[in-house]
Legacy VTK file of the C-alpha trace (Angstrom):
# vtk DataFile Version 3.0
C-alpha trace
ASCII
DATASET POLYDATA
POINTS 98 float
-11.044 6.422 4.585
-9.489 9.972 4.850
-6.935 8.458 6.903
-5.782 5.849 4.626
-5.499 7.883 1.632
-3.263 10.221 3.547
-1.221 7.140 4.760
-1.455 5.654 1.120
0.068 9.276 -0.427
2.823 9.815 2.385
3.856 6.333 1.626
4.455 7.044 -1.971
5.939 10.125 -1.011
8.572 8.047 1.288
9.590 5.376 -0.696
8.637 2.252 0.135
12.164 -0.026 0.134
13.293 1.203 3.415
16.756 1.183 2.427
19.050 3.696 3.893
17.070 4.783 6.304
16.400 5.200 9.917
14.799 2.854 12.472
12.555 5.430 13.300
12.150 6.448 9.769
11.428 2.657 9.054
8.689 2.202 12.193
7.107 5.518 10.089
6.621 3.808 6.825
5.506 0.662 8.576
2.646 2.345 10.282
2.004 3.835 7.050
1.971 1.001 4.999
-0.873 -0.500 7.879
-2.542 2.705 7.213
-2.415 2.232 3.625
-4.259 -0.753 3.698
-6.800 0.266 5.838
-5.704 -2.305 9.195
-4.232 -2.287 12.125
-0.998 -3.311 13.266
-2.493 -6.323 15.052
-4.258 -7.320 12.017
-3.529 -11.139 11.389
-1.868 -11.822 8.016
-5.097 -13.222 7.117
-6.501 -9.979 7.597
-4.084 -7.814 5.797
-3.870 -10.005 2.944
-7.476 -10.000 2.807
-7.128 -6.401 2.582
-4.312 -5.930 0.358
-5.863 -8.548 -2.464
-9.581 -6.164 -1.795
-7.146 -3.038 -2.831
-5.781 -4.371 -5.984
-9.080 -5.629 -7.118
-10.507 -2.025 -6.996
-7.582 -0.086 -8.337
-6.022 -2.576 -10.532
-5.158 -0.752 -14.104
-6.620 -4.164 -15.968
-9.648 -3.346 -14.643
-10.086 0.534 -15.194
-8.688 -0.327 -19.119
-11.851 -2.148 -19.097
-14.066 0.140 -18.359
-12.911 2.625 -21.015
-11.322 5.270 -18.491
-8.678 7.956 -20.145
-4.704 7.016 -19.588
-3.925 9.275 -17.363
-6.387 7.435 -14.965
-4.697 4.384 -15.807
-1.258 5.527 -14.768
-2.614 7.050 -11.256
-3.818 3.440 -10.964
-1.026 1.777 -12.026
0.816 4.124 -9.299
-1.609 3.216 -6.692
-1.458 -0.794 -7.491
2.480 0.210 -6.979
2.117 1.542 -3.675
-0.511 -1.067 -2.175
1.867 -4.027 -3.746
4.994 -2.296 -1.687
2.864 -1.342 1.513
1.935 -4.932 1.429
5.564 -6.157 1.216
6.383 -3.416 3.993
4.223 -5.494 6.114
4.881 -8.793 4.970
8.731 -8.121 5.045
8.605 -6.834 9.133
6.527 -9.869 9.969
9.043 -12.498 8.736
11.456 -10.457 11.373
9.091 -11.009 14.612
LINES 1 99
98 0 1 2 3 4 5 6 7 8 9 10 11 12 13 14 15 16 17 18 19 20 21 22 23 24 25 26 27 28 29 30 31 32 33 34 35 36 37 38 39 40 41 42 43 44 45 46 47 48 49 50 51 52 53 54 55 56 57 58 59 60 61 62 63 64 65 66 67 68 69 70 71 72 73 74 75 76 77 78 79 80 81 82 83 84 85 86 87 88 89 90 91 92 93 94 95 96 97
């Protein structure tokens, strides 16, 4: 769990588009984005969607609204929902490559 909150905020911290950078760079945020979601890189795409839709459901900003949490919750969350949404595409984007 400690792992994939570290891989969830050095993901943010990187930028998820992958534009302009490196191959090695690029290999960095993908295991990152894997990280972020909590699977491995031979996770099927079963698996990481599985994991990916689990994510959103607990940090979706809908949700939290909901329950009557302050705003600036709310915008971490909506930040978070960000970050699994583009960790997902990370993934989704290499896999259409291989």
């Amino acid at each position: 769990l400690i792992v994939m909150i570290q891989a969830q905020q050095q993901f943010h911290r990187a930028g998820a588009s992958g534009q302009g950078r490196s191959a090695q760079a690029s290999a960095l945020s993908l295991k990152q984005a894997y990280q972020s979601l909590g699977v491995d890189e031979s996770a099927s795409d079963k698996d990481v969607k599985r994991a990916y839709r689990k994510l959103m459901a607990q940090h979706h900003p809908d949700k939290l609204v909901a329950k009557g949490l302050p705003e600036h919750m709310i915008k971490m969350a909506t930040e978070k929902t960000q970050d699994i949404k583009s960790a997902y595409e990370t993934i989704m984007e290499s896999r259409k490559g291989n």
